[in-house]
HTML snippet that shows the backbone in 3Dmol.js (N, CA, C, O; Angstrom):
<script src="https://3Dmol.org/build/3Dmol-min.js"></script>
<div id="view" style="width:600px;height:400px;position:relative"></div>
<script>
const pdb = `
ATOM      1  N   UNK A   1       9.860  -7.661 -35.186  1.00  0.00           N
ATOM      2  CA  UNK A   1       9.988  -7.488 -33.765  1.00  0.00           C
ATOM      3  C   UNK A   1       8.808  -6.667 -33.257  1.00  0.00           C
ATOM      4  O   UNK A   1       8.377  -5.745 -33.950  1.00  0.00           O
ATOM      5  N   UNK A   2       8.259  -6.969 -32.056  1.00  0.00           N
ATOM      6  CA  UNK A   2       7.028  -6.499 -31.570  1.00  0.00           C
ATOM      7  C   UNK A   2       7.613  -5.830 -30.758  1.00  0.00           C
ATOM      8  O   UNK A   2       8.635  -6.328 -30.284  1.00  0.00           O
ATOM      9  N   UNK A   3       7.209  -4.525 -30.316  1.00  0.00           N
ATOM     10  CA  UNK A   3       7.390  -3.948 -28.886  1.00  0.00           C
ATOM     11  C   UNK A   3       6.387  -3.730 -27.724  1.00  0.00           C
ATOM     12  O   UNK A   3       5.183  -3.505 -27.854  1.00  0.00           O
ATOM     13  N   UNK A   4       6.918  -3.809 -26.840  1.00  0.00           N
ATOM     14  CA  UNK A   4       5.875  -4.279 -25.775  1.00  0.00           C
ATOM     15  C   UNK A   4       4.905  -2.346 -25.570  1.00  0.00           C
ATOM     16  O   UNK A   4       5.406  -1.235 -25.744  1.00  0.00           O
ATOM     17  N   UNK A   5       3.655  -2.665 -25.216  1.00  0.00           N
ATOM     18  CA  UNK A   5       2.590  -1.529 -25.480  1.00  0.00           C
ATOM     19  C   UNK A   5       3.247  -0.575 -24.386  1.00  0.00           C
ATOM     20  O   UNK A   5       3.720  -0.984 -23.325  1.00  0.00           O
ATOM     21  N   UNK A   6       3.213   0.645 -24.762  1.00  0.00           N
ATOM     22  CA  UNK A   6       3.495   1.709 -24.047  1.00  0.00           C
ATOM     23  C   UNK A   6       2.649   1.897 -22.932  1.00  0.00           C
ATOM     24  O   UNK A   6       1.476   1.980 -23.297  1.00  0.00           O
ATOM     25  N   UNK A   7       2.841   2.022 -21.367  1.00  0.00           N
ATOM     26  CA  UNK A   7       2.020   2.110 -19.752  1.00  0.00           C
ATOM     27  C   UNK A   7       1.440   3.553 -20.481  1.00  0.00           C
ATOM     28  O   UNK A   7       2.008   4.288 -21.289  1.00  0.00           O
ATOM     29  N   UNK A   8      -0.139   3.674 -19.768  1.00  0.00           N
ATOM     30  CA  UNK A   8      -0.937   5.172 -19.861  1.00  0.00           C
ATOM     31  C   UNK A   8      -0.006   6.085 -18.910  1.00  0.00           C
ATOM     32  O   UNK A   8       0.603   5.726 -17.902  1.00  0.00           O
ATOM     33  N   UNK A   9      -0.056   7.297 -19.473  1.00  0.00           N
ATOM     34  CA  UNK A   9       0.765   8.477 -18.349  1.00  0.00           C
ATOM     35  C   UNK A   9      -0.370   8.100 -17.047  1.00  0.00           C
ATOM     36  O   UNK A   9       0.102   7.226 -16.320  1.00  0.00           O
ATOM     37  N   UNK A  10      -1.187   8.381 -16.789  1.00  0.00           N
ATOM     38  CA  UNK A  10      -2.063   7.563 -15.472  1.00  0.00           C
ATOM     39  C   UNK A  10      -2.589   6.437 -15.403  1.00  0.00           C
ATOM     40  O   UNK A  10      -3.060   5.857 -16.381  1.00  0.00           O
ATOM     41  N   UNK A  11      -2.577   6.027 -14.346  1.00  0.00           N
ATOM     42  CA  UNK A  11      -3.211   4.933 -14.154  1.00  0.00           C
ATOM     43  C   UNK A  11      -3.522   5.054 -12.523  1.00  0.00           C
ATOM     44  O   UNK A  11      -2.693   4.812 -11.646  1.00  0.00           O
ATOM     45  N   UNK A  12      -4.660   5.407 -12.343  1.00  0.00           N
ATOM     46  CA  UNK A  12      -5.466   5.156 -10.803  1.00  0.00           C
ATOM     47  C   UNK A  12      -5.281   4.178  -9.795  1.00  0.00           C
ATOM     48  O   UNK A  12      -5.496   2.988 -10.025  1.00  0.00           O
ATOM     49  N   UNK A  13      -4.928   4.563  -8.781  1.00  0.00           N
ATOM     50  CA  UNK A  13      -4.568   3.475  -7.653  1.00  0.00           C
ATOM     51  C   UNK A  13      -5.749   2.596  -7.535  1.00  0.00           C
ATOM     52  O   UNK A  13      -6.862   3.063  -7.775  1.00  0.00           O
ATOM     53  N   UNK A  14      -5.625   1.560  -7.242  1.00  0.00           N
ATOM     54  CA  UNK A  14      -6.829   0.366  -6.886  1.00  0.00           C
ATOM     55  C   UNK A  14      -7.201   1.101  -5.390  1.00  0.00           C
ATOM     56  O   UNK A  14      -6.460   1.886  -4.797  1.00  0.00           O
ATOM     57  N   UNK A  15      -8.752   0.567  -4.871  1.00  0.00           N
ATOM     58  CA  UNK A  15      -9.032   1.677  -3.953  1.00  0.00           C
ATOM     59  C   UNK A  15      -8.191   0.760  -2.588  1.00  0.00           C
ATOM     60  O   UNK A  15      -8.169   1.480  -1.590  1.00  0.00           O
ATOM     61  N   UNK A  16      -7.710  -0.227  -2.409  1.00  0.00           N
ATOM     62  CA  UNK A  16      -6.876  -0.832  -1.436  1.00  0.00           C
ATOM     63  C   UNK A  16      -6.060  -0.120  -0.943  1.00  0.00           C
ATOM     64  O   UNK A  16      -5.799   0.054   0.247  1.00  0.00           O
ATOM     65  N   UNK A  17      -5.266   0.681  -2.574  1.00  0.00           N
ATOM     66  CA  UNK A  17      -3.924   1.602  -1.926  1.00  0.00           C
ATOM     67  C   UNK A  17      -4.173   2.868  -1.608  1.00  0.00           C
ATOM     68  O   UNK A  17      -3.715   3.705  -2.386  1.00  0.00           O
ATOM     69  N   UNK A  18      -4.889   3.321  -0.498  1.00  0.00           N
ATOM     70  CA  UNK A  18      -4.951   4.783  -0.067  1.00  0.00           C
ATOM     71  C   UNK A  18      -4.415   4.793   1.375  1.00  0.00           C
ATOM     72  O   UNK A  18      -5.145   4.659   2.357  1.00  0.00           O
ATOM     73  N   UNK A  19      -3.073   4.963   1.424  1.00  0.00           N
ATOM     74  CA  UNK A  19      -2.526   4.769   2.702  1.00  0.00           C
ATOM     75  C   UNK A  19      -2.340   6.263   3.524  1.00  0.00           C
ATOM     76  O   UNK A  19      -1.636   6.543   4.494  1.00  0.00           O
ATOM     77  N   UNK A  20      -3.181   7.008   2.796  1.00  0.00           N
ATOM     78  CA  UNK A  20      -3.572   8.390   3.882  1.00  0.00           C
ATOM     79  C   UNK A  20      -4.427   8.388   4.695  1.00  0.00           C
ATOM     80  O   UNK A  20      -5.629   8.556   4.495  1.00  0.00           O
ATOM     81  N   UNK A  21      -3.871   8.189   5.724  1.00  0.00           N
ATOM     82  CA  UNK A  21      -4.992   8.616   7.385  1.00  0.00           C
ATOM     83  C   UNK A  21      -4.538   9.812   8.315  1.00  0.00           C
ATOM     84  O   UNK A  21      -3.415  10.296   8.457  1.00  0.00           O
ATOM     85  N   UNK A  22      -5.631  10.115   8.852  1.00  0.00           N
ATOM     86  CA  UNK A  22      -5.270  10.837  10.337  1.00  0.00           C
ATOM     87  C   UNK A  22      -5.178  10.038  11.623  1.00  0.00           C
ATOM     88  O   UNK A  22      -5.875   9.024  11.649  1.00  0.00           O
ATOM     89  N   UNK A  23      -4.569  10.263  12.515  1.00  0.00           N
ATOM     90  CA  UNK A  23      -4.911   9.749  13.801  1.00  0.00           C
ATOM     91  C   UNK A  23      -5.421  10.846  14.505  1.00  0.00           C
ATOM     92  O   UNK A  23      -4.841  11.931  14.456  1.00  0.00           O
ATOM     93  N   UNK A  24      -6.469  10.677  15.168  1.00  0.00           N
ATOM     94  CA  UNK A  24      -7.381  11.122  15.897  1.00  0.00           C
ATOM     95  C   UNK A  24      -6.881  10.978  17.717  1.00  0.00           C
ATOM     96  O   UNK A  24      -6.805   9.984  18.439  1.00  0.00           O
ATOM     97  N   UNK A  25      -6.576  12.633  18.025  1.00  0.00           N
ATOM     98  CA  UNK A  25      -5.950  12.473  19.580  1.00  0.00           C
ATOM     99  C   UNK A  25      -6.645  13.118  20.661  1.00  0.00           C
ATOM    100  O   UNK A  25      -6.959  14.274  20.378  1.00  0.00           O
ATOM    101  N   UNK A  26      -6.886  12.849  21.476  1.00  0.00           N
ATOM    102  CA  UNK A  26      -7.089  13.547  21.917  1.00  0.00           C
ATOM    103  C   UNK A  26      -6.080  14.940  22.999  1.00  0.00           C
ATOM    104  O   UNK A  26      -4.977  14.970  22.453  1.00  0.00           O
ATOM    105  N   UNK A  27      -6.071  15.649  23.815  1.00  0.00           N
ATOM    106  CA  UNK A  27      -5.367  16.819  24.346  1.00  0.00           C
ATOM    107  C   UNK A  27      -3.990  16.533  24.574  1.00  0.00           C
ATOM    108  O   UNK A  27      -3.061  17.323  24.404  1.00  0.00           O
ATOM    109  N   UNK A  28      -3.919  15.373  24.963  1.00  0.00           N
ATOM    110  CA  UNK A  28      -2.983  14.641  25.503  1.00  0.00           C
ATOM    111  C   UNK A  28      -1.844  13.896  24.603  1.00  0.00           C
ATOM    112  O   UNK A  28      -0.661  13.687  24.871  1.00  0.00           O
ATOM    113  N   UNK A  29      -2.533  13.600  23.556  1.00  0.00           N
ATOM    114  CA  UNK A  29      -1.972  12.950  22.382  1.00  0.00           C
ATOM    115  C   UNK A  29      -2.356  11.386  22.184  1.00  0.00           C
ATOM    116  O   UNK A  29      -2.069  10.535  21.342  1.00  0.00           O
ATOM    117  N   UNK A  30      -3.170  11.418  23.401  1.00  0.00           N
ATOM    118  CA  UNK A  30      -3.689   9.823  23.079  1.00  0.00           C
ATOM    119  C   UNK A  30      -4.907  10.098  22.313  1.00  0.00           C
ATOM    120  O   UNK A  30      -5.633  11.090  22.261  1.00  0.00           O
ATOM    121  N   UNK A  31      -4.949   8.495  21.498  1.00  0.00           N
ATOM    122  CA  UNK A  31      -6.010   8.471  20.091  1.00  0.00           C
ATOM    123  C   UNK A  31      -7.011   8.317  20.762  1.00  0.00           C
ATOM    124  O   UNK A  31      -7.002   7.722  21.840  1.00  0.00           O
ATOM    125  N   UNK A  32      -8.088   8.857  20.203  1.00  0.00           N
ATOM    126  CA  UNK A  32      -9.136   8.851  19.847  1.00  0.00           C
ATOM    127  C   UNK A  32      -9.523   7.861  19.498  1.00  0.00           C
ATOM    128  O   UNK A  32      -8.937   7.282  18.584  1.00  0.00           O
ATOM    129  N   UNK A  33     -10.856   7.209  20.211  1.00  0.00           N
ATOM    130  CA  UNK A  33     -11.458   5.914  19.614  1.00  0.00           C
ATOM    131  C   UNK A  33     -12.736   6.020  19.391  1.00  0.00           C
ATOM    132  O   UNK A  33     -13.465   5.717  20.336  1.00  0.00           O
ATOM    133  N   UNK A  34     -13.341   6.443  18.183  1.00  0.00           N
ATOM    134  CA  UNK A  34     -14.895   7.231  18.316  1.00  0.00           C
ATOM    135  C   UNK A  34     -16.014   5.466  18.075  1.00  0.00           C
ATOM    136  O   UNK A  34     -15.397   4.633  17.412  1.00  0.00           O
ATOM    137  N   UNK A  35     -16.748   5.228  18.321  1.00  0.00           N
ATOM    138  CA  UNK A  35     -17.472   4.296  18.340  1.00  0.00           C
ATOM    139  C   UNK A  35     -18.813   4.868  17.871  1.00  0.00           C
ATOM    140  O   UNK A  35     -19.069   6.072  17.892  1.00  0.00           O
ATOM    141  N   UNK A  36     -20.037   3.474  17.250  1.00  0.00           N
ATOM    142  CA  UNK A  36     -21.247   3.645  16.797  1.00  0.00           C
ATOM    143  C   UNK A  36     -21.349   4.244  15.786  1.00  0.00           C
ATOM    144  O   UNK A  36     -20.844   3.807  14.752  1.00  0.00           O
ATOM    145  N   UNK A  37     -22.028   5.396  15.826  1.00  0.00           N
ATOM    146  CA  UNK A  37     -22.314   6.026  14.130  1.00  0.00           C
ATOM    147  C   UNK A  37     -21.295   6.602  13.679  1.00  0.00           C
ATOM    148  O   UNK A  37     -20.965   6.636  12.493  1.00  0.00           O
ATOM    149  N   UNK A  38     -20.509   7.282  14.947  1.00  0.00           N
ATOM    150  CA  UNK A  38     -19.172   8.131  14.294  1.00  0.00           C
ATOM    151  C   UNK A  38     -18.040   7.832  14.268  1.00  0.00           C
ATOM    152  O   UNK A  38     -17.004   8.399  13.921  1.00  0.00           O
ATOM    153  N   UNK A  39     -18.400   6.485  14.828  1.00  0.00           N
ATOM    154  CA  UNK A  39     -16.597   5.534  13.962  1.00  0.00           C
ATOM    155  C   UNK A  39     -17.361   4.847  12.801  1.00  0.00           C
ATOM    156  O   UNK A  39     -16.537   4.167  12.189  1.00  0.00           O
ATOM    157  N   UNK A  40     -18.318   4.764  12.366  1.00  0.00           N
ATOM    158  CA  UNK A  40     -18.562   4.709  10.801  1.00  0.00           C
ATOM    159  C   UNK A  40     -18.431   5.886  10.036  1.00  0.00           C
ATOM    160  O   UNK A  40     -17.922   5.819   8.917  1.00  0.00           O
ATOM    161  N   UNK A  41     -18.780   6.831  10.447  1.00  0.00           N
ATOM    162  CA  UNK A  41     -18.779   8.261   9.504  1.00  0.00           C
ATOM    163  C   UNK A  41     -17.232   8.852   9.820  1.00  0.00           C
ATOM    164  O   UNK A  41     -16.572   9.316   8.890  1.00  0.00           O
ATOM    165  N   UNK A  42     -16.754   8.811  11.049  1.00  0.00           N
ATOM    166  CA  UNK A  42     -15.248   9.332  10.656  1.00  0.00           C
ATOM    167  C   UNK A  42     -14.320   8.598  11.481  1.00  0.00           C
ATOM    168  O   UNK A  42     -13.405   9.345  11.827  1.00  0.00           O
ATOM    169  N   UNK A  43     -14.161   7.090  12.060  1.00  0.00           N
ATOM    170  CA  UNK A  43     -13.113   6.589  12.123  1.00  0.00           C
ATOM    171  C   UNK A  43     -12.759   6.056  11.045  1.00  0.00           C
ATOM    172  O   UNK A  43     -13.456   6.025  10.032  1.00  0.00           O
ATOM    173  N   UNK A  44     -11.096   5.357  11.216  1.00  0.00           N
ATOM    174  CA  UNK A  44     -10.771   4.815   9.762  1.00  0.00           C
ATOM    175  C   UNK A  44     -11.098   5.325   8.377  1.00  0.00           C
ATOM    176  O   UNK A  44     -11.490   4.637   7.434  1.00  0.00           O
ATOM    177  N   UNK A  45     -10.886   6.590   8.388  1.00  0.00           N
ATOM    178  CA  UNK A  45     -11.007   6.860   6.686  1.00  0.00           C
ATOM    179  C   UNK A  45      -9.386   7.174   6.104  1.00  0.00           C
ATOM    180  O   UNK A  45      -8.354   7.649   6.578  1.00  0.00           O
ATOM    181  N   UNK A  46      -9.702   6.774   5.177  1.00  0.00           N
ATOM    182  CA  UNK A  46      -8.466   6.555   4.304  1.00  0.00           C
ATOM    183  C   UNK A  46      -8.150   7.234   2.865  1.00  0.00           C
ATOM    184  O   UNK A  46      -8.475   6.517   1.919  1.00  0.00           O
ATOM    185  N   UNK A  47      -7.802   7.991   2.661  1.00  0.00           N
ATOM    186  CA  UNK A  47      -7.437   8.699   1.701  1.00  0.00           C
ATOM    187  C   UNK A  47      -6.291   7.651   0.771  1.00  0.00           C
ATOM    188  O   UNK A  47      -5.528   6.743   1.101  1.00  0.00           O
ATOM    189  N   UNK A  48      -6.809   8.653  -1.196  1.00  0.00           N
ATOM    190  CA  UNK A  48      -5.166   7.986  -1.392  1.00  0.00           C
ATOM    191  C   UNK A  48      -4.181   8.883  -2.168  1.00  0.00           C
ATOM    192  O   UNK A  48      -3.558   8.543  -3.173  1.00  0.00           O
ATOM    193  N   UNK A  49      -4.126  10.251  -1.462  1.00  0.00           N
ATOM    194  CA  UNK A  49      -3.206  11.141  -1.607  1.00  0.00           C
ATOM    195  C   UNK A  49      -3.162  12.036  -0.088  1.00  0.00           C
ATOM    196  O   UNK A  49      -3.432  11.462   0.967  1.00  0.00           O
ATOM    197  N   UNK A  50      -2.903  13.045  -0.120  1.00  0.00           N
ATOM    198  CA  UNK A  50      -2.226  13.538   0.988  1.00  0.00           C
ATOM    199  C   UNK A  50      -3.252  14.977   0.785  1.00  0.00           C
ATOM    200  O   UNK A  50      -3.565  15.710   1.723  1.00  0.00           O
ATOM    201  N   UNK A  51      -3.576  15.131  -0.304  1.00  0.00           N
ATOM    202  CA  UNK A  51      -4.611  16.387  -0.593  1.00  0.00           C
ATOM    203  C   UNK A  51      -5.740  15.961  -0.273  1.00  0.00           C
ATOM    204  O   UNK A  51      -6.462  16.649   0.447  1.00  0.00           O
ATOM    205  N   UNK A  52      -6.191  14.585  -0.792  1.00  0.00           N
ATOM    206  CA  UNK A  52      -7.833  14.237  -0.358  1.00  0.00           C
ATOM    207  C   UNK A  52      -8.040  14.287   1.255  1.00  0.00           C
ATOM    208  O   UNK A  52      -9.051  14.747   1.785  1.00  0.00           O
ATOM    209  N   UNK A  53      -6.698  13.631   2.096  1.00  0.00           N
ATOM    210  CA  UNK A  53      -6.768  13.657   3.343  1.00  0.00           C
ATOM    211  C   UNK A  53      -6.641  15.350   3.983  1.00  0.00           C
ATOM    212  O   UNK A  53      -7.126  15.678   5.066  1.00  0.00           O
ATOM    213  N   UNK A  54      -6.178  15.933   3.414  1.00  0.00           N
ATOM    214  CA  UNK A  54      -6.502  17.386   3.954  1.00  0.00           C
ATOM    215  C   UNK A  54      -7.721  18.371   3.850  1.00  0.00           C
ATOM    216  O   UNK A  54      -8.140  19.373   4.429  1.00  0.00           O
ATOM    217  N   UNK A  55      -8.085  17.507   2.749  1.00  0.00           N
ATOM    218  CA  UNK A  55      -9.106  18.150   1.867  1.00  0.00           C
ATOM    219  C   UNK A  55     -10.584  17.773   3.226  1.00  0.00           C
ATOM    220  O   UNK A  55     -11.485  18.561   3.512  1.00  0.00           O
ATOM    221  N   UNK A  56     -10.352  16.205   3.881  1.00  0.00           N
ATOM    222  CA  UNK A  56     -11.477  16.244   4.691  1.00  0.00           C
ATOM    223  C   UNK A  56     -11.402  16.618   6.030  1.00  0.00           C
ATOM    224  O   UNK A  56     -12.334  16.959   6.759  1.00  0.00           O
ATOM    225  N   UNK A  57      -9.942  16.505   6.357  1.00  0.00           N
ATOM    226  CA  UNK A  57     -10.136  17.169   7.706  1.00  0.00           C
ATOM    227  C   UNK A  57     -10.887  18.590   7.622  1.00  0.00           C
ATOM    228  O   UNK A  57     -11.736  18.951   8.437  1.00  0.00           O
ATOM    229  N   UNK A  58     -10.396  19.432   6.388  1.00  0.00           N
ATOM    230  CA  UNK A  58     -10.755  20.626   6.711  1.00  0.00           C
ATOM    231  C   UNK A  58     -12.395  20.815   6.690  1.00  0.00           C
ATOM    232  O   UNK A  58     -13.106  21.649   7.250  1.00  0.00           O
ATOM    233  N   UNK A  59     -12.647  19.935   6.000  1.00  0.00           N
ATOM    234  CA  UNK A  59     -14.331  20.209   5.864  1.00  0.00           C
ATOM    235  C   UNK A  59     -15.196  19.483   7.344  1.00  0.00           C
ATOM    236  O   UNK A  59     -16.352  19.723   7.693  1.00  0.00           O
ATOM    237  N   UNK A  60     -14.325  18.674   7.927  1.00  0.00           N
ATOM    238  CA  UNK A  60     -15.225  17.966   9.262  1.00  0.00           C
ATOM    239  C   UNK A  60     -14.378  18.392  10.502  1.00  0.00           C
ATOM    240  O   UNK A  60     -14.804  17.910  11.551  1.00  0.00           O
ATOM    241  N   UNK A  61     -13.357  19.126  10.610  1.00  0.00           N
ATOM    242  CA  UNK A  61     -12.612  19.301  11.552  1.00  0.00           C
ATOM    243  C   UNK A  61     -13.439  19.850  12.920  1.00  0.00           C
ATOM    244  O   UNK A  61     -13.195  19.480  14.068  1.00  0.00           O
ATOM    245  N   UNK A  62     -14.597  20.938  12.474  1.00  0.00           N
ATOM    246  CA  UNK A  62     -15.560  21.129  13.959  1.00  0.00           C
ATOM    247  C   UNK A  62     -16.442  20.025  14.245  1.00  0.00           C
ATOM    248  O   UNK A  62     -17.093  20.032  15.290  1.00  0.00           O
ATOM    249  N   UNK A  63     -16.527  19.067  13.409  1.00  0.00           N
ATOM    250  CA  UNK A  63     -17.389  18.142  13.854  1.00  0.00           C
ATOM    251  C   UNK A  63     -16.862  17.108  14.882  1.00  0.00           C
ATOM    252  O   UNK A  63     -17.470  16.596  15.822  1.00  0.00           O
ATOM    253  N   UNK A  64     -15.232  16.878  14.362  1.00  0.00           N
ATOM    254  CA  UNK A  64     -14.773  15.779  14.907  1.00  0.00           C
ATOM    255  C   UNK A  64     -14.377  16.386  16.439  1.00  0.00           C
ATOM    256  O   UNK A  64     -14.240  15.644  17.411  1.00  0.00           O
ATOM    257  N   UNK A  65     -14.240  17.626  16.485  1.00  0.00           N
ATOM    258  CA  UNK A  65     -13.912  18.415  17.977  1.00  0.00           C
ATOM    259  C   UNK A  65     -14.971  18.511  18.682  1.00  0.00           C
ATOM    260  O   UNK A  65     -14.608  18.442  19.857  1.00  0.00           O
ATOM    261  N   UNK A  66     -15.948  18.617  18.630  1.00  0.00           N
ATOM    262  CA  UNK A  66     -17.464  18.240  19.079  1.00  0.00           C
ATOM    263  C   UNK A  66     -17.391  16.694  19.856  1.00  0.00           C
ATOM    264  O   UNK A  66     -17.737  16.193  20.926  1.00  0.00           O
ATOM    265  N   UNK A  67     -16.806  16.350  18.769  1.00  0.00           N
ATOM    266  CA  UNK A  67     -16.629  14.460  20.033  1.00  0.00           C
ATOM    267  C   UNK A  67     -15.455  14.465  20.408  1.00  0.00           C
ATOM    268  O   UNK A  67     -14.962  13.369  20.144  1.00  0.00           O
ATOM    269  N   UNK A  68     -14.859  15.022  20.812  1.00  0.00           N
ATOM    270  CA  UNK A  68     -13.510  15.147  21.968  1.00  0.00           C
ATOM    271  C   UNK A  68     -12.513  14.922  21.180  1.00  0.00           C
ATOM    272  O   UNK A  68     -11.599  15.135  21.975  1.00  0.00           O
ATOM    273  N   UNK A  69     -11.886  14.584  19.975  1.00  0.00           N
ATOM    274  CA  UNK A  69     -10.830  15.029  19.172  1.00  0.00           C
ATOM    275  C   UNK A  69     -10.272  16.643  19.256  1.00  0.00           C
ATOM    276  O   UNK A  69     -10.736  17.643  18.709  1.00  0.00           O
ATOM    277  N   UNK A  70      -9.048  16.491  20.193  1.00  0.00           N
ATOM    278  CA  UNK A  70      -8.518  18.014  20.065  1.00  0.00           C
ATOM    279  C   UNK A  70      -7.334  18.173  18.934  1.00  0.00           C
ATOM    280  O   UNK A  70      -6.886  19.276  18.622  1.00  0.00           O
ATOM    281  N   UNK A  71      -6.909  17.005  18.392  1.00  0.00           N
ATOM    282  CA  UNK A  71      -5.713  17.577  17.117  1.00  0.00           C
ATOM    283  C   UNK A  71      -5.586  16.004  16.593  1.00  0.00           C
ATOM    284  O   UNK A  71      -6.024  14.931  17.006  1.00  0.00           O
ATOM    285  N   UNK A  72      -4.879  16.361  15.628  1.00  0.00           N
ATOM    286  CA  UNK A  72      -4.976  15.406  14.316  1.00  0.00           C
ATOM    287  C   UNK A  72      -3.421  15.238  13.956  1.00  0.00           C
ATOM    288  O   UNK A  72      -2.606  16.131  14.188  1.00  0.00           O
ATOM    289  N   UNK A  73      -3.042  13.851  13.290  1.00  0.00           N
ATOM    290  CA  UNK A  73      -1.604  13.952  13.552  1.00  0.00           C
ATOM    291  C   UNK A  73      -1.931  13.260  11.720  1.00  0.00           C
ATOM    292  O   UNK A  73      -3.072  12.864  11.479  1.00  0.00           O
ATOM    293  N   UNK A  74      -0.906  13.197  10.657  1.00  0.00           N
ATOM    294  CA  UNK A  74      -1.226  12.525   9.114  1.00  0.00           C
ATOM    295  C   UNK A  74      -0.188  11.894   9.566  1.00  0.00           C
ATOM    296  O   UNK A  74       0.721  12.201  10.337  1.00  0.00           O
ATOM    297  N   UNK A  75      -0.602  10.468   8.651  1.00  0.00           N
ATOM    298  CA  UNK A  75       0.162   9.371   8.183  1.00  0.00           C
ATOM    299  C   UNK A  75      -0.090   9.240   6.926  1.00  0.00           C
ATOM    300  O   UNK A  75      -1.068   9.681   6.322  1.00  0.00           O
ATOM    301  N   UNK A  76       1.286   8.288   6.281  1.00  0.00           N
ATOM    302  CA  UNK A  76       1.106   8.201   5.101  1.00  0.00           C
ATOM    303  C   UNK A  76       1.785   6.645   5.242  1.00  0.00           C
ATOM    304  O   UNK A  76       2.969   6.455   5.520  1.00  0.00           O
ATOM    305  N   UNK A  77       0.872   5.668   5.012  1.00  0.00           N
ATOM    306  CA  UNK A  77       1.066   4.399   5.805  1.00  0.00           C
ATOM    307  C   UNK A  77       1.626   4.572   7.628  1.00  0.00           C
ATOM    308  O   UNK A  77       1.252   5.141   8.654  1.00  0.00           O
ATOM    309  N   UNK A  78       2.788   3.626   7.137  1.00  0.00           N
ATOM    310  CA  UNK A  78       3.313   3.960   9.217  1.00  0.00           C
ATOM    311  C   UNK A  78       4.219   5.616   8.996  1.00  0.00           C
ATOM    312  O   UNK A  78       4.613   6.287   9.950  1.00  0.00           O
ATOM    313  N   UNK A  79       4.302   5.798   8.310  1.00  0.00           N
ATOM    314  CA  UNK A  79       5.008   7.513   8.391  1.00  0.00           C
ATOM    315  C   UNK A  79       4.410   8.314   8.706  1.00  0.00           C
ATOM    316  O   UNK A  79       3.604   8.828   7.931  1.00  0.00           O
ATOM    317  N   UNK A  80       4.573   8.751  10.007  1.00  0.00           N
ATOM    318  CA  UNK A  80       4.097  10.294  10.162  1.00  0.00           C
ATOM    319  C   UNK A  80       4.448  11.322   9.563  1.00  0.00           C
ATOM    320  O   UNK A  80       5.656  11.494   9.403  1.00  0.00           O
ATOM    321  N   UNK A  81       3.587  12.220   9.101  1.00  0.00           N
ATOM    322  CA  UNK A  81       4.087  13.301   7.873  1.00  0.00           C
ATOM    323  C   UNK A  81       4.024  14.343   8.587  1.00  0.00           C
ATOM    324  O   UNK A  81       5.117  14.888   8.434  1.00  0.00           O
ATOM    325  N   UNK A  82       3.223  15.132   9.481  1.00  0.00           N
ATOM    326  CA  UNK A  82       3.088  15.940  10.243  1.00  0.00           C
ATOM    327  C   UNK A  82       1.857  15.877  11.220  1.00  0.00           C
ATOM    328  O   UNK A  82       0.948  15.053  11.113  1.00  0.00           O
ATOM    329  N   UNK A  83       1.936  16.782  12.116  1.00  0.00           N
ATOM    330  CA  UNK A  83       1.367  17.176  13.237  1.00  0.00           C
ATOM    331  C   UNK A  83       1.917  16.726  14.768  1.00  0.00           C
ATOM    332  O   UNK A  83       2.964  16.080  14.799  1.00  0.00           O
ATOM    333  N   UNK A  84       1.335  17.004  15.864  1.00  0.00           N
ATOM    334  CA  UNK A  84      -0.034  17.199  15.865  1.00  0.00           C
ATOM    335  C   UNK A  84      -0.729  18.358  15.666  1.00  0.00           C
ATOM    336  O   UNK A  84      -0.421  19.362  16.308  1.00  0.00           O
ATOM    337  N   UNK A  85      -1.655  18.369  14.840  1.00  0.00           N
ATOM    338  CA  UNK A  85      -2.738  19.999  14.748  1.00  0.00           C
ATOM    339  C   UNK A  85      -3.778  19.790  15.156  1.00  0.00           C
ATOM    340  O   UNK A  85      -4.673  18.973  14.938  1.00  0.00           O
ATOM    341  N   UNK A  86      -3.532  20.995  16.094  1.00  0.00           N
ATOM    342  CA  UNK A  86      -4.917  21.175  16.864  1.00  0.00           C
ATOM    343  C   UNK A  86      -6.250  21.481  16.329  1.00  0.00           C
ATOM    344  O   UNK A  86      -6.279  22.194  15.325  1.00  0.00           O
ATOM    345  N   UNK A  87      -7.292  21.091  16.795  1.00  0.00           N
ATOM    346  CA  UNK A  87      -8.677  21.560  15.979  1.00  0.00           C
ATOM    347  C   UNK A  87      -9.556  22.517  17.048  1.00  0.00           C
ATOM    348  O   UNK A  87     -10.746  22.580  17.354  1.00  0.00           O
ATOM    349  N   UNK A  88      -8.573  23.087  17.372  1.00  0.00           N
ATOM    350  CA  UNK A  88      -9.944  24.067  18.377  1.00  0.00           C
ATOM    351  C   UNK A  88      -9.848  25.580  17.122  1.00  0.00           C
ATOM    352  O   UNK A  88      -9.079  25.819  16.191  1.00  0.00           O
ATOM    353  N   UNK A  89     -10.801  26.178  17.587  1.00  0.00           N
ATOM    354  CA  UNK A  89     -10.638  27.007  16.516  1.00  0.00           C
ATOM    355  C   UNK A  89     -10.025  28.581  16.419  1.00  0.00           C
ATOM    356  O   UNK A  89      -9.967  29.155  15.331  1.00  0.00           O
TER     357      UNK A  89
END
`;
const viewer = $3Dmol.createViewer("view");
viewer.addModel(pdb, "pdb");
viewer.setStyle({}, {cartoon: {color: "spectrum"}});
viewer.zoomTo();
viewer.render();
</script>
């Protein structure tokens, strides 16, 4: 009798599944729609844990308030996990 091979304790998500985002609001709570260079550099980014996504707000958070983003709301696919947090400082 053969037994079927034991799964690795990890195995890395394919980069498809990173269903961590922010939504980007502005004061009001309506999103944010950044266009040109800085909806390439920070619209739509996607994390695929909940630490990597915290991990970048905190490092770009004055940048993204600079282009009229006043708070940040996490999703984890369609689930909102928390916010809104503000980015003024």
């Amino acid at each position: 009798m053969t037994l079927p091979e034991q799964p690795a304790s990890y195995r890395p998500q394919p980069p498809a599944e990173q269903p961590w985002r922010w939504r980007l609001e502005d004061a009001s709570g309506a999103e944010v729609v950044l266009t040109g260079a800085d909806a390439d550099e920070y619209g739509e980014q996607a994390f695929p844990n909940q630490g990597d996504a915290e991990s970048w707000i905190g490092e770009i958070w004055s940048e993204l308030a600079e282009r009229g983003v006043a708070q940040v709301t996490l999703f984890e696919a369609d689930r909102e996990v928390y916010g809104p947090m503000s980015l003024s400082a």
